[in-house]
gemmi code that builds the backbone of each chain (N, CA, C; Angstrom):
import gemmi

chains = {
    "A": [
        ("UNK", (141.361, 66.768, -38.130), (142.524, 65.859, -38.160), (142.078, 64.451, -37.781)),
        ("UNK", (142.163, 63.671, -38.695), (142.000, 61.954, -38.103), (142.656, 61.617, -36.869)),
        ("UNK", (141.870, 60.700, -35.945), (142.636, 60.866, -35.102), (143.471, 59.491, -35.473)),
        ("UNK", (144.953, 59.232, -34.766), (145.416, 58.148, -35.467), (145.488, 56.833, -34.430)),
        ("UNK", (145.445, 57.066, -33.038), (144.817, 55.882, -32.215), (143.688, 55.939, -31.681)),
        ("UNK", (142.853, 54.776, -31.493), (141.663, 55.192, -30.567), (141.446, 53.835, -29.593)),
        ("UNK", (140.863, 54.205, -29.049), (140.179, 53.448, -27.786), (139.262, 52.635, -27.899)),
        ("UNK", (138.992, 51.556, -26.926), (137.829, 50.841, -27.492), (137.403, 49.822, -25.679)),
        ("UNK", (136.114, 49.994, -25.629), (135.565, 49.633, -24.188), (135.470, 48.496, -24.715)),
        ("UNK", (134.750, 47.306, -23.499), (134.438, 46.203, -23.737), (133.466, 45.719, -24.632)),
        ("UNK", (132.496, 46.681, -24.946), (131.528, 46.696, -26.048), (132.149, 46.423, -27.936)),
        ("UNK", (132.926, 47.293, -27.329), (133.616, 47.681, -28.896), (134.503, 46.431, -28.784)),
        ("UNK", (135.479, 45.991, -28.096), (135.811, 44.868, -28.297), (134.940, 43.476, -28.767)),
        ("UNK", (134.233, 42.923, -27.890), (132.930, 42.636, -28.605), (132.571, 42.370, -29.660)),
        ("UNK", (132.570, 43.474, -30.157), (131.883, 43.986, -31.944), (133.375, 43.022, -32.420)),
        ("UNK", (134.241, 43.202, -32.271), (135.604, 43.217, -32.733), (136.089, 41.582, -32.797)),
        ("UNK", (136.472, 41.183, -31.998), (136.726, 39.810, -31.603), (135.288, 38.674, -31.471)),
        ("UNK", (135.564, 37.785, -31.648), (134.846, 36.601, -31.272), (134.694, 35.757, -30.225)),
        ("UNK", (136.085, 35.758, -29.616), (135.711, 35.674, -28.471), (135.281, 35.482, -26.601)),
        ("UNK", (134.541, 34.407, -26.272), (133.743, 35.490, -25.002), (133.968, 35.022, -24.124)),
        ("UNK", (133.096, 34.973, -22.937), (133.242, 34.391, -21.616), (133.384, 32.673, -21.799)),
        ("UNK", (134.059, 32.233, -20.750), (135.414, 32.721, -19.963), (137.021, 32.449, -21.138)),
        ("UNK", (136.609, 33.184, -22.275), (137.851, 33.041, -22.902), (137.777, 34.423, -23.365)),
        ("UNK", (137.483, 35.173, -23.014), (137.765, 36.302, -24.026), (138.781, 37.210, -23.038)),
        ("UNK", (139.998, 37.476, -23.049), (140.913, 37.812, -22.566), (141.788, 39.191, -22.218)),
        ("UNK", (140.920, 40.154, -22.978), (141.065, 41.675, -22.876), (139.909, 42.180, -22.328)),
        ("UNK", (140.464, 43.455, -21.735), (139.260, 44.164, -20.684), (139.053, 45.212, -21.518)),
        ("UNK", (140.148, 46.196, -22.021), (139.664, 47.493, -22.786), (141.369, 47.435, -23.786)),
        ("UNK", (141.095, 48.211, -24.402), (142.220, 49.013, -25.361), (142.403, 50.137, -25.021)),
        ("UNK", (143.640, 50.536, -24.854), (143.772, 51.537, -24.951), (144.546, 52.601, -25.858)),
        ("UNK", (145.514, 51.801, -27.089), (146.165, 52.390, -27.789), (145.883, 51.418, -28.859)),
        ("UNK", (145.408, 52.033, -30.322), (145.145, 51.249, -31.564), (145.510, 51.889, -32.502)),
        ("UNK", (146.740, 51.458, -33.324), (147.277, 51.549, -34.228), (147.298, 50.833, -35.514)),
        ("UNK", (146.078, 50.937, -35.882), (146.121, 49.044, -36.750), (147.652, 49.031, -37.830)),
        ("UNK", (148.142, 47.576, -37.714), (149.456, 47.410, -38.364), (150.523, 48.164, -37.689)),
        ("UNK", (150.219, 48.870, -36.629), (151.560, 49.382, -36.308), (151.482, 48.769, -34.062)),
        ("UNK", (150.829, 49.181, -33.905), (150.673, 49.137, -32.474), (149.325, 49.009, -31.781)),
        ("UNK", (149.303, 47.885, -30.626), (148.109, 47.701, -29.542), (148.225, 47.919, -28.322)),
        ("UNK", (148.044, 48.602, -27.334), (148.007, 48.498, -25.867), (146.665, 48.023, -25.489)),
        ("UNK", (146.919, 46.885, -24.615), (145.302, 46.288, -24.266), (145.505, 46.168, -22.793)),
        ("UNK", (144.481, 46.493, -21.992), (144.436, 45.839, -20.484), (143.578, 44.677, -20.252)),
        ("UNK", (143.964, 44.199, -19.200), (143.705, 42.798, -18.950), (143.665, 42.670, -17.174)),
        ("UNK", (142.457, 42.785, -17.116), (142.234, 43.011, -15.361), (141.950, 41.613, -14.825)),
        ("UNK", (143.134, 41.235, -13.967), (142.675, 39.912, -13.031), (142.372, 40.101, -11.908)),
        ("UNK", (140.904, 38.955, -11.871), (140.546, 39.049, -10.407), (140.591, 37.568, -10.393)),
        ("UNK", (140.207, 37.805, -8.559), (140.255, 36.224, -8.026), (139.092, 35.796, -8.564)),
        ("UNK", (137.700, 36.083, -8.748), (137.016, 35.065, -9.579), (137.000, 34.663, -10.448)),
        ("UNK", (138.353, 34.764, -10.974), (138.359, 33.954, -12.758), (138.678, 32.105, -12.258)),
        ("UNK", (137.614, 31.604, -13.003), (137.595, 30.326, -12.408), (138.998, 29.457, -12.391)),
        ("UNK", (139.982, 29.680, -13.477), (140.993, 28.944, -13.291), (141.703, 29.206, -11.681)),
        ("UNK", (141.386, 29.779, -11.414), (142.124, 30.049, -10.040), (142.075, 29.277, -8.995)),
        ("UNK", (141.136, 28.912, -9.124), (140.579, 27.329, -8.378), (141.145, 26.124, -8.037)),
        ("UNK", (142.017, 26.055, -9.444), (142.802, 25.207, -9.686), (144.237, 25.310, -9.822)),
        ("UNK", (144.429, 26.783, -9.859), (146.219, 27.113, -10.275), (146.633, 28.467, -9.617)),
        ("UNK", (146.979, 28.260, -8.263), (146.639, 26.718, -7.364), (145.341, 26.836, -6.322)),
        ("UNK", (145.401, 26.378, -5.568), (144.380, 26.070, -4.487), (145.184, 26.573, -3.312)),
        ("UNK", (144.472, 28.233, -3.231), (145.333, 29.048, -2.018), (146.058, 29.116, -2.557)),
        ("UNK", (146.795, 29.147, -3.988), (148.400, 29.806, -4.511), (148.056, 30.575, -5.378)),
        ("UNK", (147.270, 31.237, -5.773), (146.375, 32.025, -7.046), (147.836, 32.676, -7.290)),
        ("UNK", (148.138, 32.468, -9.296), (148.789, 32.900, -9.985), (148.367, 32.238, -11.113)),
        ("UNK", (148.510, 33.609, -12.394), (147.981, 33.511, -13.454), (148.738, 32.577, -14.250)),
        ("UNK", (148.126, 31.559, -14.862), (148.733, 31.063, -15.796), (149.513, 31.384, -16.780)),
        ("UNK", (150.620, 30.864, -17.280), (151.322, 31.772, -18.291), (150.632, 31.827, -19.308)),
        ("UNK", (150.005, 30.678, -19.873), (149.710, 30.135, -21.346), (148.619, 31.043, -21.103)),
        ("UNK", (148.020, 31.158, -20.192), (146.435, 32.309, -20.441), (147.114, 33.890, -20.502)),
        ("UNK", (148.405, 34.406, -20.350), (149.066, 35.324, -20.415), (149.321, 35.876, -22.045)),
        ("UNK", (149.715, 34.541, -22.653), (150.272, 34.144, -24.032), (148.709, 34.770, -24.829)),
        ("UNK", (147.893, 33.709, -23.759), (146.197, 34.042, -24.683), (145.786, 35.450, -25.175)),
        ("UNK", (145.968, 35.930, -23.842), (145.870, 37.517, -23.781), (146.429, 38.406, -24.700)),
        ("UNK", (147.538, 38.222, -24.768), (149.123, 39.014, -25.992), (148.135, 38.280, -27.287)),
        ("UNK", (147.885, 37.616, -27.239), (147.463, 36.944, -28.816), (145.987, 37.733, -28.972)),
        ("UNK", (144.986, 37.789, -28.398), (144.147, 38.700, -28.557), (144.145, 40.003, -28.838)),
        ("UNK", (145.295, 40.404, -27.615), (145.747, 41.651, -28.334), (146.193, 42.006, -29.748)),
        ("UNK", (146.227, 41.109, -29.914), (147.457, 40.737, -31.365), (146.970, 40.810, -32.580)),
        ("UNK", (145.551, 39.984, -32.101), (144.745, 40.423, -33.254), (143.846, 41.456, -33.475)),
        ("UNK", (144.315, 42.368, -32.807), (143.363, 43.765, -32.834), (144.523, 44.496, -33.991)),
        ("UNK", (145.790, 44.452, -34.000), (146.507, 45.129, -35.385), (146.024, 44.726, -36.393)),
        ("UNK", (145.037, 43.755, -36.852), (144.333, 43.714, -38.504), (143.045, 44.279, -38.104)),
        ("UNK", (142.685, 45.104, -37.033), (141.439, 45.737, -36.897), (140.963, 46.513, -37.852)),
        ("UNK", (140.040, 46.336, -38.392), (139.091, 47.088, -39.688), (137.786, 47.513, -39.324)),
        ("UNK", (136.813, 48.341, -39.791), (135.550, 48.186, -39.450), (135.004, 46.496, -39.767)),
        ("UNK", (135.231, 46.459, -41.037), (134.414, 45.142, -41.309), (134.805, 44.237, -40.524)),
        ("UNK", (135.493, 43.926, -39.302), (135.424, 42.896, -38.362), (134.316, 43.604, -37.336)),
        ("UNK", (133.816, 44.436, -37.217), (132.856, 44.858, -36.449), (131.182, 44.186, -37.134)),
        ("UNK", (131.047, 43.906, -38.197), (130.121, 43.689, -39.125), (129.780, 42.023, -39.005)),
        ("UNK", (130.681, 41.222, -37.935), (130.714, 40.016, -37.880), (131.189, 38.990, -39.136)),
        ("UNK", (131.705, 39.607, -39.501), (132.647, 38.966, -40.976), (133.416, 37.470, -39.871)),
        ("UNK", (133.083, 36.522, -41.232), (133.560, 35.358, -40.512), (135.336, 35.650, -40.945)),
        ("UNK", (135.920, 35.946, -39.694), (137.500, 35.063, -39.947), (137.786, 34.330, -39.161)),
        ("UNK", (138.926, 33.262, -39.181), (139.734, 32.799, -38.696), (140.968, 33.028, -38.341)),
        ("UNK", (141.062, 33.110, -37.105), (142.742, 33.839, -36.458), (143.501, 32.094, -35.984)),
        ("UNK", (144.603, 32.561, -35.910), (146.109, 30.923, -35.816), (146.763, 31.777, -35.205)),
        ("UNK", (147.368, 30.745, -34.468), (148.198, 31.524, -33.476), (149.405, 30.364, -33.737)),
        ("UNK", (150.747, 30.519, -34.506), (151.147, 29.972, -35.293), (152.684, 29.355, -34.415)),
        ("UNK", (152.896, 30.786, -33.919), (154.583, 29.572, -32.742), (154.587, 31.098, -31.582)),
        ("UNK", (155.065, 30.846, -30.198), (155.062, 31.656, -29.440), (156.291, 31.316, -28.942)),
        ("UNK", (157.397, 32.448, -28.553), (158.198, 32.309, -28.195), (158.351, 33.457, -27.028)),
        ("UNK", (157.927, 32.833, -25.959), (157.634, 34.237, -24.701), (158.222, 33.789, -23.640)),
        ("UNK", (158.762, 34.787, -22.589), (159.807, 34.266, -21.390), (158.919, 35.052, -20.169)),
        ("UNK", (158.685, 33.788, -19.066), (158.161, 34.638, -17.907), (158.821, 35.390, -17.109)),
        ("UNK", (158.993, 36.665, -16.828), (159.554, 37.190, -15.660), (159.245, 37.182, -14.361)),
        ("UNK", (158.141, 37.823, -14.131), (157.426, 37.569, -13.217), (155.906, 37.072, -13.023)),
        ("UNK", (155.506, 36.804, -11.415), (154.312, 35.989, -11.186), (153.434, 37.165, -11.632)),
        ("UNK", (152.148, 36.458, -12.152), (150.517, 37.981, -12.163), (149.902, 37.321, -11.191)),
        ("UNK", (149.384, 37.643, -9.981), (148.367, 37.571, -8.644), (147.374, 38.016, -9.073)),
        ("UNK", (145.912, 37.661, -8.672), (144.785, 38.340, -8.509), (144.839, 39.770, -8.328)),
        ("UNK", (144.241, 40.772, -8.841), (144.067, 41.738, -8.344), (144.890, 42.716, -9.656)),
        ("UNK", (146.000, 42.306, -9.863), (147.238, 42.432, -10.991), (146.154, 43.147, -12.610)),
        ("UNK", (146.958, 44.177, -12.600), (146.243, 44.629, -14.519), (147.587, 44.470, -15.038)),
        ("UNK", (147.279, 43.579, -15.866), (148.175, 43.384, -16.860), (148.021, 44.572, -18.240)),
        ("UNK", (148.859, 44.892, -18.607), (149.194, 46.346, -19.489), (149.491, 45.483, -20.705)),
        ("UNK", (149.606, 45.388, -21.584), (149.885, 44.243, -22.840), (150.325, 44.990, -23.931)),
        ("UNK", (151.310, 44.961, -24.427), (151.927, 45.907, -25.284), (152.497, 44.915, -26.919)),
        ("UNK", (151.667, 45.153, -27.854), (152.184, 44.475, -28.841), (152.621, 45.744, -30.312)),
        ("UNK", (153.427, 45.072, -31.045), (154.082, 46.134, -31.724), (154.857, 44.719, -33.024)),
        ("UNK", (154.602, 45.286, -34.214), (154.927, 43.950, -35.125), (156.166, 44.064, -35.816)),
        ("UNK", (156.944, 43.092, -35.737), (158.348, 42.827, -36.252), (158.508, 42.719, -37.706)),
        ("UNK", (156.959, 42.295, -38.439), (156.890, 41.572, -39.951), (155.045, 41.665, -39.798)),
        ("UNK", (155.032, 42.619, -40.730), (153.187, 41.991, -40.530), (152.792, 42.276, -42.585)),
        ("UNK", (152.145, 41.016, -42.632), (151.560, 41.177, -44.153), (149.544, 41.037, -44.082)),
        ("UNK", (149.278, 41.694, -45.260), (147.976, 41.391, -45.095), (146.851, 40.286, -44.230)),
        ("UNK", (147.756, 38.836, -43.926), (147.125, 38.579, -43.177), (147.804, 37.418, -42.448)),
        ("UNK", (149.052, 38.061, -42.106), (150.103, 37.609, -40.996), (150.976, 38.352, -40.157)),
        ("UNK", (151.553, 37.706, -39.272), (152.440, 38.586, -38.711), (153.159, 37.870, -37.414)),
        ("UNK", (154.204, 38.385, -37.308), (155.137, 38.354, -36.136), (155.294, 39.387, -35.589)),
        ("UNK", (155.115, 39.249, -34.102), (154.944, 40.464, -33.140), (155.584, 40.328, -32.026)),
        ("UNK", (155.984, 41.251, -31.571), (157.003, 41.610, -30.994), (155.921, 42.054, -29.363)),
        ("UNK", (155.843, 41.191, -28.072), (155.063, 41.356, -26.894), (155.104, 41.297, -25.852)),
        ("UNK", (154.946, 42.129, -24.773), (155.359, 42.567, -23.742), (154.040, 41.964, -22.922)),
        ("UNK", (153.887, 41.859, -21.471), (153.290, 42.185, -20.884), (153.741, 42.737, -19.556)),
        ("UNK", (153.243, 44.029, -18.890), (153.656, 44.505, -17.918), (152.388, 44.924, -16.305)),
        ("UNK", (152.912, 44.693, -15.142), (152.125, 44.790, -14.088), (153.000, 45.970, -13.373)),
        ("UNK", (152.249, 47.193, -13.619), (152.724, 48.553, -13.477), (153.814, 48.830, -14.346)),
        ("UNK", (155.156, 49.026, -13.420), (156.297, 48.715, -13.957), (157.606, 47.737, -14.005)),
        ("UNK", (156.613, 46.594, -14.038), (157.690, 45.233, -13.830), (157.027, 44.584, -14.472)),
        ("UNK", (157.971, 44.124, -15.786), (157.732, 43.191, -16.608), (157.050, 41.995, -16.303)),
        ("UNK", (155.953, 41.408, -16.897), (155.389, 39.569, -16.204), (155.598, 39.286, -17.313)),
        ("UNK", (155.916, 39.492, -18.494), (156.040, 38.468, -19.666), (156.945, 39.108, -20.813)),
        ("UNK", (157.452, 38.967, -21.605), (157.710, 38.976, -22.894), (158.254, 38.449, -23.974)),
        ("UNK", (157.954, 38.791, -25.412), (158.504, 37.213, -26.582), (158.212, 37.555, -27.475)),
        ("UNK", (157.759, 36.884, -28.532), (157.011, 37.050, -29.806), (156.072, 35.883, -29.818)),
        ("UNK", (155.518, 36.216, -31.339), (154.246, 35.613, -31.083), (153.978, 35.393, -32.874)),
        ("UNK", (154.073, 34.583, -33.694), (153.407, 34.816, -34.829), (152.271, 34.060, -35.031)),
        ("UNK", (151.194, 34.978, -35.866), (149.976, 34.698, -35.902), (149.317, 35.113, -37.283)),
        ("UNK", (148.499, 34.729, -38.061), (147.517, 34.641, -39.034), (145.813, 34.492, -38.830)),
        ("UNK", (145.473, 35.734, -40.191), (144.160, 35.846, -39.588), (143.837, 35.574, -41.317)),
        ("UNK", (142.645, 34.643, -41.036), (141.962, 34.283, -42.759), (140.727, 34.507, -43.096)),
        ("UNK", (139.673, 34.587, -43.762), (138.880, 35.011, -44.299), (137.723, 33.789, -43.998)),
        ("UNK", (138.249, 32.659, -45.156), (137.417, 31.730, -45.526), (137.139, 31.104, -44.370)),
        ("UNK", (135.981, 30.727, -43.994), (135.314, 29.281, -42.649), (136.474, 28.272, -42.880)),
        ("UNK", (136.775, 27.902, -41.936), (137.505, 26.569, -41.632), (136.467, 25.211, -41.511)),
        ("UNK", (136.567, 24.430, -42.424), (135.943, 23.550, -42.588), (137.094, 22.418, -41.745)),
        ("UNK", (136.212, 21.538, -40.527), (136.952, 20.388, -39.970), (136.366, 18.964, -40.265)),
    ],
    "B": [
        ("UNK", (179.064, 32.930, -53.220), (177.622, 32.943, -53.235), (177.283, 32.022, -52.192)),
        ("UNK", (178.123, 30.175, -51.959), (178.118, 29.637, -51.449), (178.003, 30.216, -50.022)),
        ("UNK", (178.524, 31.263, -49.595), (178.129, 31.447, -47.590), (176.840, 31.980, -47.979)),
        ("UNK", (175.626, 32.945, -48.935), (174.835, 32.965, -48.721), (174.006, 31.595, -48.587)),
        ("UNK", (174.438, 30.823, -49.185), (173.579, 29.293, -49.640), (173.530, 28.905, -47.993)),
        ("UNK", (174.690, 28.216, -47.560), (174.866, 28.198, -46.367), (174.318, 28.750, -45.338)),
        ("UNK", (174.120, 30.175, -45.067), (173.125, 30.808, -44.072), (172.164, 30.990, -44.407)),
        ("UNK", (171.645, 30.807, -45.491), (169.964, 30.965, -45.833), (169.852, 29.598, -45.500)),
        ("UNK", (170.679, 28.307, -45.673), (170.287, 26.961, -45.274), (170.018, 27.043, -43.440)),
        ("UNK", (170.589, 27.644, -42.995), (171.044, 26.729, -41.476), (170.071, 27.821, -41.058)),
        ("UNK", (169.521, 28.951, -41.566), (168.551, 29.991, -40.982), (167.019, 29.197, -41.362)),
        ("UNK", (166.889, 28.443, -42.358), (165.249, 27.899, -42.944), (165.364, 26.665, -41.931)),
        ("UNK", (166.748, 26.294, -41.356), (167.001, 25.135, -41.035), (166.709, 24.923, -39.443)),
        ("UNK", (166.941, 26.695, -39.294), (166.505, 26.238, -37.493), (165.289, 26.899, -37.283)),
        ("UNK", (164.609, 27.602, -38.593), (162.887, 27.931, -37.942), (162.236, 26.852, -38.511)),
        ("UNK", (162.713, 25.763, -38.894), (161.862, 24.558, -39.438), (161.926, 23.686, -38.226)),
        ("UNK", (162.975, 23.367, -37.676), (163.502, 22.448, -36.825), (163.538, 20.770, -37.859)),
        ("UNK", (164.566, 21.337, -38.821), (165.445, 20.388, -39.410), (166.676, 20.215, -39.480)),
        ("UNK", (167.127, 19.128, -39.623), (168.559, 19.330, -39.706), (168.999, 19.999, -41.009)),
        ("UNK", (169.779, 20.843, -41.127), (170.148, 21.577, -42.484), (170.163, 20.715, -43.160)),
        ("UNK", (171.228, 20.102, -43.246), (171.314, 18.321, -44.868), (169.944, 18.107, -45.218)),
        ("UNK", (169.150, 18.433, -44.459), (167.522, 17.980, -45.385), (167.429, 19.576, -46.114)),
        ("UNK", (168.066, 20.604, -45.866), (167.120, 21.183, -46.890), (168.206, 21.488, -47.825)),
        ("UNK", (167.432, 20.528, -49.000), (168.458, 20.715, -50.208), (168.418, 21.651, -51.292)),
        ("UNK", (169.163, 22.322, -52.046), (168.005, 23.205, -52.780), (166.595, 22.929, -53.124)),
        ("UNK", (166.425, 21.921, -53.930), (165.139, 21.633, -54.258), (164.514, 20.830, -53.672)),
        ("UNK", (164.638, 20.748, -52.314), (163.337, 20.273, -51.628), (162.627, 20.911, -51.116)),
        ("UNK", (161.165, 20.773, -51.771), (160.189, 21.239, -51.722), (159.608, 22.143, -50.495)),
        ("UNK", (159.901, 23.201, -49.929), (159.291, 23.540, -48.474), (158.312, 22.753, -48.094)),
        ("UNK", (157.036, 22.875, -48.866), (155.208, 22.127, -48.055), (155.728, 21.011, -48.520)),
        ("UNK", (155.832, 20.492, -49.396), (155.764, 18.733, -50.041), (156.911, 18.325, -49.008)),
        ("UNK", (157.964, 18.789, -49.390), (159.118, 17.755, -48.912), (159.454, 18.206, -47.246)),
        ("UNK", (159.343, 19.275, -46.580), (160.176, 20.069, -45.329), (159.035, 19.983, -44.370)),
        ("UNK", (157.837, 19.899, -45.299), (156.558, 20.533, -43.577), (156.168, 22.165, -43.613)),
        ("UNK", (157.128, 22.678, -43.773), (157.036, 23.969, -43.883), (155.282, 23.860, -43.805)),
        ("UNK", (154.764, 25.460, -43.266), (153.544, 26.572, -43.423), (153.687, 27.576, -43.694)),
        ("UNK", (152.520, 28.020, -43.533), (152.381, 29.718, -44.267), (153.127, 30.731, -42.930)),
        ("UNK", (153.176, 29.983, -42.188), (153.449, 30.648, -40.857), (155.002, 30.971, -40.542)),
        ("UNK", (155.709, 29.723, -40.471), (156.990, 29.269, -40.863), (157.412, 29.858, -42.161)),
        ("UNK", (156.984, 30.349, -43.695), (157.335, 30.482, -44.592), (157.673, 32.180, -43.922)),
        ("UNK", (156.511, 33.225, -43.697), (156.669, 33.995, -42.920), (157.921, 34.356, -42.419)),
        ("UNK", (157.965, 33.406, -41.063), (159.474, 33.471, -39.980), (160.655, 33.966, -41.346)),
        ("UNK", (160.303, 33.009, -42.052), (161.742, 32.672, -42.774), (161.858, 34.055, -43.662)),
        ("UNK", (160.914, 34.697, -44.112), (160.389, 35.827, -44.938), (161.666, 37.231, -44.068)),
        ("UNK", (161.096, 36.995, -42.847), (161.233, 38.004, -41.906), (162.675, 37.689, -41.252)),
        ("UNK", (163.233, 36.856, -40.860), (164.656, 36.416, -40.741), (165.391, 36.927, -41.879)),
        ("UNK", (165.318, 36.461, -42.871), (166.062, 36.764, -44.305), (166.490, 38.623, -43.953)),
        ("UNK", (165.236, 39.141, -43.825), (165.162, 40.720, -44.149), (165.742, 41.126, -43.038)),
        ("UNK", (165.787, 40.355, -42.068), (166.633, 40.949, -40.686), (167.843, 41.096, -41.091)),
        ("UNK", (168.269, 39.509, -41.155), (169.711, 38.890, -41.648), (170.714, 40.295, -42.564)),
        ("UNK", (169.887, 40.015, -43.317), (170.332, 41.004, -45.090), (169.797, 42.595, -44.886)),
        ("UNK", (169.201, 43.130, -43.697), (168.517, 44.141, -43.761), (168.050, 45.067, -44.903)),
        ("UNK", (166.916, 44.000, -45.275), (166.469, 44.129, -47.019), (164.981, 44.160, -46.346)),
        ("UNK", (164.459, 44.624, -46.944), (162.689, 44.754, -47.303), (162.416, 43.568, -48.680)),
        ("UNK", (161.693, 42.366, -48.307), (161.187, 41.561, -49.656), (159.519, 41.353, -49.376)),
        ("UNK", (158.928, 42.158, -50.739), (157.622, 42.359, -50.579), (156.334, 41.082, -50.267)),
        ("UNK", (155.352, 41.084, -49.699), (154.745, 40.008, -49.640), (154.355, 39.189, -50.858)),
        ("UNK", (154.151, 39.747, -52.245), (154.239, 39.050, -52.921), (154.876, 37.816, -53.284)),
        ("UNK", (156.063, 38.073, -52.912), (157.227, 37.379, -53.860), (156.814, 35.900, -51.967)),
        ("UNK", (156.438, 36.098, -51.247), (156.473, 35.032, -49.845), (155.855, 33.787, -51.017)),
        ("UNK", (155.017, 33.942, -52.284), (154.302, 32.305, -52.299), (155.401, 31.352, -53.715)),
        ("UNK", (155.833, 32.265, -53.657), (157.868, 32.437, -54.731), (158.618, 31.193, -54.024)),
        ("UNK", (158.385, 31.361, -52.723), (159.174, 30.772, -51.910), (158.746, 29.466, -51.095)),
        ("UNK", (159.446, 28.496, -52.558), (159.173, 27.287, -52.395), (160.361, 26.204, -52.616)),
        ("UNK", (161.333, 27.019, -52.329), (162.572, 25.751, -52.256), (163.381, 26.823, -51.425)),
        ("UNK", (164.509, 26.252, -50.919), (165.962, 26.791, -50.710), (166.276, 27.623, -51.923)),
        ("UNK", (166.556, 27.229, -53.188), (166.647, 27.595, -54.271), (166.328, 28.671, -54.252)),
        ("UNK", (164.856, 28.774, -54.583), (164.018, 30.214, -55.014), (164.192, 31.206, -54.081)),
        ("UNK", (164.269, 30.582, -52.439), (164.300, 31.657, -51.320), (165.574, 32.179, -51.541)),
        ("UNK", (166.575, 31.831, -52.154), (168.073, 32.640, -52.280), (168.067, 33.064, -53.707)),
        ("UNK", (167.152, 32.813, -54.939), (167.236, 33.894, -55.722), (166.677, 35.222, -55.662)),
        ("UNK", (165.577, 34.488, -54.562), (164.834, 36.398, -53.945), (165.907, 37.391, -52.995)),
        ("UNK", (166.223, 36.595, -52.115), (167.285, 36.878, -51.500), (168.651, 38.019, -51.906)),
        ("UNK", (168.793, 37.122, -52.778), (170.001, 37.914, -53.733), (169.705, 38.717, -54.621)),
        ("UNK", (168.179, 38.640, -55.089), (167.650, 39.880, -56.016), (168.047, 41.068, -55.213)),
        ("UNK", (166.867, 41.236, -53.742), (166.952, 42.083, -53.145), (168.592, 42.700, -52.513)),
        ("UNK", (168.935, 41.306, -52.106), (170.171, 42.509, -51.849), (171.096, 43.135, -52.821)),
        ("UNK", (171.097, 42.534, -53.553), (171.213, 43.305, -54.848), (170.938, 44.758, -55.460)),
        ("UNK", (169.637, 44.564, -54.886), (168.691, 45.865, -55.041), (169.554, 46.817, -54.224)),
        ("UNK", (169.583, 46.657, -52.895), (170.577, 47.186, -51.604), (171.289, 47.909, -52.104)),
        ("UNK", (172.448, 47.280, -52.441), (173.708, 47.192, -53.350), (173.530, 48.514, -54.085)),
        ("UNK", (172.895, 48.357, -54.941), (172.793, 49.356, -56.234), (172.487, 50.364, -55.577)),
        ("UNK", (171.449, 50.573, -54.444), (171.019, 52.086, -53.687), (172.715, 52.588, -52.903)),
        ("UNK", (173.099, 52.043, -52.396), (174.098, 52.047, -51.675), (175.021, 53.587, -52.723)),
    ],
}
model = gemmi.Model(1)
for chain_id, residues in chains.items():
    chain = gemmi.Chain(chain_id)
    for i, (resn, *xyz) in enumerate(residues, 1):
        res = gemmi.Residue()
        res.name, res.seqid = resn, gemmi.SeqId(i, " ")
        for name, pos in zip(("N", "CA", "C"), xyz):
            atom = gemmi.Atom()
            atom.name, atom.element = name, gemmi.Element(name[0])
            atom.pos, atom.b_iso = gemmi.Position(*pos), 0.0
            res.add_atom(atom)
        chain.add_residue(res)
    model.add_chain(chain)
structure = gemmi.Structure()
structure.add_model(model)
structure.setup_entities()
């Protein structure tokens, strides 16, 4: 029987996404549904350097690096092998419409739950949660596009 | 037909962030509105909410006026219609 979600460590992410330190924003997967559903974790600690700054002795996660996160996740629903193969695409992260609930602290795993409202070959609006245990820290939508060709600037 | 005209206007009108009176039938989404592929999307996916219609990705590069987005519009629900 195929299996119909699978898992994927930081390695396999990796292979997958582009990218890395200190922007690469997922820790593991844990539910992959391509086109239908992502669960990704997202482990904060106090040495992530923004913390330094936001704030000084007030450590709380930025939202917009929250947003980052859901959007990474986001683009794991057009997951294929051939993004493992280093195929050049380009991902857009096109309008975000997300509401904070609560603060994420150091220490905090963010649970990231995306699930798509409208998704076409190589777009989509998604429908995204993020949760710290069982209390909501974020949720909204998010539409985003992933393209093929190099972006020439 | 006119209230579809009307809510397909004031729906392209608030994921654009225009004032409706600019979108006239035939002004152009990319040339004349700003519109993207992104925004064309929203509007793709609003419509099918709105009308709870399925309109295939094909027909999204169709959709290049007010105009055209309400003859797809009305194809499909149309389509609706007839299953009904």
């Amino acid at each position: 029987m195929a299996r119909k979600s699978r898992m994927f460590d930081i390695a396999a992410i990796q292979k997958a996404l582009p990218q890395r330190f200190p922007f690469l924003m997922i820790d593991r997967i844990l539910e992959l549904e391509p086109k239908k559903k992502v669960i990704a974790l997202k482990n904060v600690s106090i040495n992530e350097g923004f913390f330094a700054g936001h704030f000084p002795g007030k450590p709380v996660m930025p939202g917009v690096l929250i947003i980052e996160s859901m959007a990474q996740a986001a683009i794991m629903l057009f997951y294929s092998e051939e993004m493992n193969s280093g195929a050049k695409k380009n991902y857009y992260l096109g309008s975000v419409k997300v509401r904070f609930t609560h603060p994420v602290f150091p220490g905090d795993q963010l649970k990231i739950i995306v699930e798509p409202l409208k998704i076409t070959s190589a777009a989509a609006i998604v429908s995204v949660s993020a949760m710290v245990g069982e209390q909501e820290a974020a949720k909204g939508e998010l539409a985003l596009s992933i393209k093929d060709e190099p972006r020439t600037f | 037909m006119q209230d579809l005209e009307n809510e397909v206007r004031n729906l392209v009108a608030g994921i654009i962030e225009k004032d409706p009176g600019e979108v006239t039938p035939d002004a152009k989404f990319f040339q004349d509105l700003g519109v993207d592929s992104m925004m064309a999307l929203e509007i793709l996916a609003a419509i099918e909410k709105k009308y709870k219609i399925a309109i295939p990705e094909e027909k999204l590069p169709q959709m290049i006026s007010l105009r055209e987005t309400m003859n797809i519009a009305r194809e499909y629900i149309g389509k609706k219609e007839q299953n009904v």
